[in-house]
Structures are given as structure tokens and as C-alpha cells.
C-alpha positions in Angstrom: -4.0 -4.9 -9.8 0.1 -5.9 -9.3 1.3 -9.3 -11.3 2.1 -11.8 -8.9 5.2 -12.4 -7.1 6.6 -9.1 -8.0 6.2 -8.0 -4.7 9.8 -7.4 -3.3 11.1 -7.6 -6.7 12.4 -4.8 -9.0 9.3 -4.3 -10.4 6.9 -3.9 -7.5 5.3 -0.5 -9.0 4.5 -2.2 -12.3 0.6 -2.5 -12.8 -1.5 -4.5 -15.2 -3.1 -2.7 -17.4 -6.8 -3.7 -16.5 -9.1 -6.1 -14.3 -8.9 -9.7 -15.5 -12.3 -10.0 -14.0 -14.5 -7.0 -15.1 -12.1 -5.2 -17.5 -11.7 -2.0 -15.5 -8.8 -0.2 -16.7 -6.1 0.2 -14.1 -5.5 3.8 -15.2 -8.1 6.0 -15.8 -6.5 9.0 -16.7 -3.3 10.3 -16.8 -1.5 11.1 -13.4 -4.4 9.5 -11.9 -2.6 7.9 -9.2 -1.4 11.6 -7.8 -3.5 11.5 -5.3 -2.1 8.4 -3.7 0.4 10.3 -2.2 -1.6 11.7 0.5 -2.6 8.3 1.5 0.9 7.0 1.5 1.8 9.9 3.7 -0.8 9.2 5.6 0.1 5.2 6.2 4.1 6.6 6.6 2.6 8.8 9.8 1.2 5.8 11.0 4.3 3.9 10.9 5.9 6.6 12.8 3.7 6.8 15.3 3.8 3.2 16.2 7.1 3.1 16.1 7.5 6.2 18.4 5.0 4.6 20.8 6.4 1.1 20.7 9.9 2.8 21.9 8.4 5.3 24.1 6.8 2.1 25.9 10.3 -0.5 25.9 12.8 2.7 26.5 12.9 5.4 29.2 15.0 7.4 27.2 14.9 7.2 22.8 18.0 8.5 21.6 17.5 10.0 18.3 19.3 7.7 16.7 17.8 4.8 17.1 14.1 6.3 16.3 15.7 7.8 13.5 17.1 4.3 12.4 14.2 2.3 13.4 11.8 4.9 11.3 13.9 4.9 8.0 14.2 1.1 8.2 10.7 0.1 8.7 9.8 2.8 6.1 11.8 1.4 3.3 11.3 -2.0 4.2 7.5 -1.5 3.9 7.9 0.8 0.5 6.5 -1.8 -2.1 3.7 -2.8 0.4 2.4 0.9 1.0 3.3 1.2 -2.3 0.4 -0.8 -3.5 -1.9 -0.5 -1.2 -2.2 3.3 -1.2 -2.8 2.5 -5.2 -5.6 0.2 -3.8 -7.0 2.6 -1.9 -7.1 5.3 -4.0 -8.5 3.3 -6.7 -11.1 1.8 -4.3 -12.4 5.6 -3.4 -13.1 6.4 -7.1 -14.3 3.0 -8.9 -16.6 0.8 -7.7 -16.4 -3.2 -8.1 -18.9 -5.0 -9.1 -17.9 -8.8 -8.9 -18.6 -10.4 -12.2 -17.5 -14.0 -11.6 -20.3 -16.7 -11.4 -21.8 -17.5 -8.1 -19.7 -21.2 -7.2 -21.9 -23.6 -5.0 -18.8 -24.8 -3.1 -18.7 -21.4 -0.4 -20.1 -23.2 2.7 
């Protein structure tokens, strides 16, 4: 879905425009990709929540700060990633795949 090594570039959120394998166009509709907001707040709970329980377990005492710090931090350094994979997701709900490629002999 992403071009490669754009990852932790600039230009993580850029797309390709459809499937190289079966064609399927990348975006639907437009604002399709609205509804990947609720997953992305969804996987940015779970970040706080493991980082709230990882501190709760290592510290007696969280200062504010530093769970404040530790939240923001992890968040945008996981941006592009849950980024993308809400995108995924959401897509993945919607369309299904249907692998076109020939069957290869070589899968043990």
C-alpha cells in the first residue's frame, strides 16, 4: 500500500495509487480513509495504557511528568507506523484480498 523505504521519511502518509498485484485501487472513495481515525485512537489508547502499566509496575510513585513525556514521546515516535497500519486496517475491514499471484512450488 506505502512505497518502500518511505517509512520514517517525509513522505510516510503517501500511498500508491492501487495494488501492484490485483489492481485494487488504494482509494475508493473520497475521504474514505475517515474512518481510520477511530482505529488510530484506538491503537494511541493502547500505547497509553502500556505505558501507564509499564510505570505503574517499575515506579511507586509516576510523576506527571514523566508519564506525560514518556506518552508524547512514544506517540510521535510511533506516528508513521500507526499511521499506516490503521490505513491497513481500515482497508482490510472493507475490501477483501484475493491473492492473484501464481501458486510457486518452492513454499516447503
Amino acid at each position: 500500500m506505502f512505497p518502500e523505504h518511505t517509512l520514517y521519511s517525509g513522505r510516510f502518509m503517501k500511498m500508491n495509487q492501487s495494488c501492484s498485484c490485483c489492481g485494487q485501487s488504494f482509494m475508493p472513495e473520497p475521504a474514505y480513509y475517515f474512518g481510520a481515525m477511530f482505529i488510530s485512537y484506538a491503537l494511541n489508547a493502547a500505547y497509553f495504557i502500556a505505558i501507564w502499566v509499564a510505570l505503574y509496575a517499575a515506579l511507586e510513585e509516576i510523576p506527571l511528568t514523566l508519564l506525560l513525556t514518556a506518552v508524547v514521546a512514544t506517540i510521535i515516535g510511533l506516528l508513521p507506523i500507526t499511521f499506516r497500519l490503521s490505513r491497513v486496517l481500515w482497508i482490510y475491514i472493507f475490501v477483501s484480498y484475493e491473492d492473484t499471484t501464481p501458486y510457486r512450488n518452492n513454499i516447503v
